[in-house]
C-alpha positions in Angstrom: -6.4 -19.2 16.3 -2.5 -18.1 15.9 -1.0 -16.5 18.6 0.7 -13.6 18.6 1.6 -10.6 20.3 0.2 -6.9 19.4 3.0 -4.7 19.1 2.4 -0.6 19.3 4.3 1.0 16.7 6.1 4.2 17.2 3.9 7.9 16.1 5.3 8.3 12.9 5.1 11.7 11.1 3.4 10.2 7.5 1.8 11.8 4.8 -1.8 12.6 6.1 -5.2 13.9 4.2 -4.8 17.2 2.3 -1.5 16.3 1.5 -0.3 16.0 -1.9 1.2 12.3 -2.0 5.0 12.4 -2.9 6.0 11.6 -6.5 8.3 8.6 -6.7 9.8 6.3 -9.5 10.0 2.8 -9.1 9.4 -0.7 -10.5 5.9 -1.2 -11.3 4.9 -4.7 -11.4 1.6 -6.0 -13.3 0.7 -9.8 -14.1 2.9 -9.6 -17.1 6.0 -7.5 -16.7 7.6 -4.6 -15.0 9.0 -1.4 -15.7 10.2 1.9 -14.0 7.2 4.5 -13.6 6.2 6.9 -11.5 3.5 7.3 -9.6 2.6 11.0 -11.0 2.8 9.4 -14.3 0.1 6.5 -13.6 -2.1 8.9 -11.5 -4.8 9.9 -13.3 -7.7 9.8 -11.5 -9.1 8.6 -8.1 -6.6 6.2 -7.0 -6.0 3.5 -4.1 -2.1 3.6 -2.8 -1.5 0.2 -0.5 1.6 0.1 1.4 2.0 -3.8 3.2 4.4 -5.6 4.6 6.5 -8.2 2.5 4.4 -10.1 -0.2 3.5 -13.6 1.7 3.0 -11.2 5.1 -0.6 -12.3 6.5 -1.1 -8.5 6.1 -0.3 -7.9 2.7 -2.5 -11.1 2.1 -5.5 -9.4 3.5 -5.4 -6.4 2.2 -5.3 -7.9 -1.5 -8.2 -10.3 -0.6 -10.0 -7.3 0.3 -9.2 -5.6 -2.6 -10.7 -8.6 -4.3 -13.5 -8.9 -2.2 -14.7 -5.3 -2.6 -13.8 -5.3 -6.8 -12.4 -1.5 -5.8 -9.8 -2.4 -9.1 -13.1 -2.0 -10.5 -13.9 1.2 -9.7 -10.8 3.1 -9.4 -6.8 2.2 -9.7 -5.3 0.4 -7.2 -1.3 0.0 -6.4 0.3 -1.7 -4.0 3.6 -0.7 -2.5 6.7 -3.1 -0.4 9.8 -3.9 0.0 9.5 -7.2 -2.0 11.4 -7.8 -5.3 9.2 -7.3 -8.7 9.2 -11.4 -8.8 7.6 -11.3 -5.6 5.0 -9.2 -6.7 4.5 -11.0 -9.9 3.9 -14.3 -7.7 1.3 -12.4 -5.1 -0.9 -11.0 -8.3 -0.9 -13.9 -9.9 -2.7 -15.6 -7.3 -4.6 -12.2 -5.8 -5.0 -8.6 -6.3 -6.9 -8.5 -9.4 -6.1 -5.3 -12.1 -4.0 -4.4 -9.1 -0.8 -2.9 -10.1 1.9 -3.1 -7.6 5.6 -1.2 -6.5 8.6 -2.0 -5.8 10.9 -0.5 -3.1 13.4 -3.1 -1.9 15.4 0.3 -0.9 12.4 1.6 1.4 13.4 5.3 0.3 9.9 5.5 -0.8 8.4 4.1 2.7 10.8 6.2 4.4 9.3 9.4 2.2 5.9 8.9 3.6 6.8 8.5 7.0 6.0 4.7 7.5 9.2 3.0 7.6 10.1 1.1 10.8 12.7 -1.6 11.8 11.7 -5.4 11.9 12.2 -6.1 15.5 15.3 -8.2 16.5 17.1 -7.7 12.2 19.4 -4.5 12.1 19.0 -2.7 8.9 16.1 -4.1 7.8 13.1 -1.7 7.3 9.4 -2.9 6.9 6.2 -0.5 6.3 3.5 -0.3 8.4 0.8 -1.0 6.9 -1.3 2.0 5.4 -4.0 3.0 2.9 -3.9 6.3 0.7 -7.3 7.4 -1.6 -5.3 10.2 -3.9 -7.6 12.2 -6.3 -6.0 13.2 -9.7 -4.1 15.8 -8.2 -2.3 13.0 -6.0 -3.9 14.8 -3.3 -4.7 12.8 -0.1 -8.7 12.5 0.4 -8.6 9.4 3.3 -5.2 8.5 4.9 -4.9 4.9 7.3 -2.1 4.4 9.1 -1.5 1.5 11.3 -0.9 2.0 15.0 0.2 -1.3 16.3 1.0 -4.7 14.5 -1.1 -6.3 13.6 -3.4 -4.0 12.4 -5.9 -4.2 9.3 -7.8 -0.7 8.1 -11.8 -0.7 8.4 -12.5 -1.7 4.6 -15.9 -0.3 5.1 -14.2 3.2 5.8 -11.8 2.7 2.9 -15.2 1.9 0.9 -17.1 4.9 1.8 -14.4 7.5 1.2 -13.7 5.6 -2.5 -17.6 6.2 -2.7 -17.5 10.2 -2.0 -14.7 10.4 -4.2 -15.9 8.4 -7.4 -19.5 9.2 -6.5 
């Protein structure tokens, strides 16, 4: 079993249910290629919005697995966002998160925008997410919001499941 030390993260002030999720435009990766779109443009019905930690982050690893577990690409869309590079991304869905579609914020404006930016302890000027889990309707609107409180911390997948099931029906 690793070791590791559970780290509480600051309260953060982050996009919470009932909110309408902020519209962005940024590199959106798929298995094939990658262009600029944004997410108001892609959001057309009930949709899973992942933010993880760097692509190759135990984090972002599990939360893809789960994705793949559950089949949610399946039943609804499913984006990640990070701070890794669209050839990061590229490498992480071809080996996981399948029909997922995934962003790109090397910048972290968007992370910052939804209140979940923090700084990697011990690296000045370099900003990680938390990790955190948004089910938008087609109005972008937020129906289940999961934000991590301390690292590391993974969301309940059966909550995430049961909210995707009252939403899709």
């Amino acid at each position: 079993m690793p070791e590791f030390d559970v780290v509480s993260l600051p309260e953060t002030d982050h996009v919470a249910e009932g909110d309408v999720a902020p519209d962005f435009t940024r590199p959106l990766v798929d298995e094939e290629y990658w262009e600029d779109r944004a997410l108001g443009e892609v959001v057309d019905g009930p949709t899973l919005l992942l933010f993880h930690p760097m692509d190759g982050a135990f984090q972002a690893t599990y939360l893809y697995n789960t994705v793949d577990d559950r089949v949610w690409a399946d039943e609804l869309d499913v984006f990640g966002l990070s701070v890794s590079t669209p050839y990061a991304h590229k490498r992480l869905l071809a080996e996981r998160g399948d029909g997922v579609r995934t962003f790109s914020d090397p910048g972290a404006g968007v992370i910052e925008e939804y209140g979940l930016a923090h700084d990697i302890d011990g690296m000045t000027g370099i900003t990680e997410t938390r990790p955190a889990v948004f089910l938008l309707d087609a109005d972008r609107t937020v129906e289940f919001a999961w934000v991590a409180g301390e690292h590391p911390e993974f969301p309940d997948a059966e909550a995430i499941e049961d909210a995707i099931g009252r939403l899709v029906g």
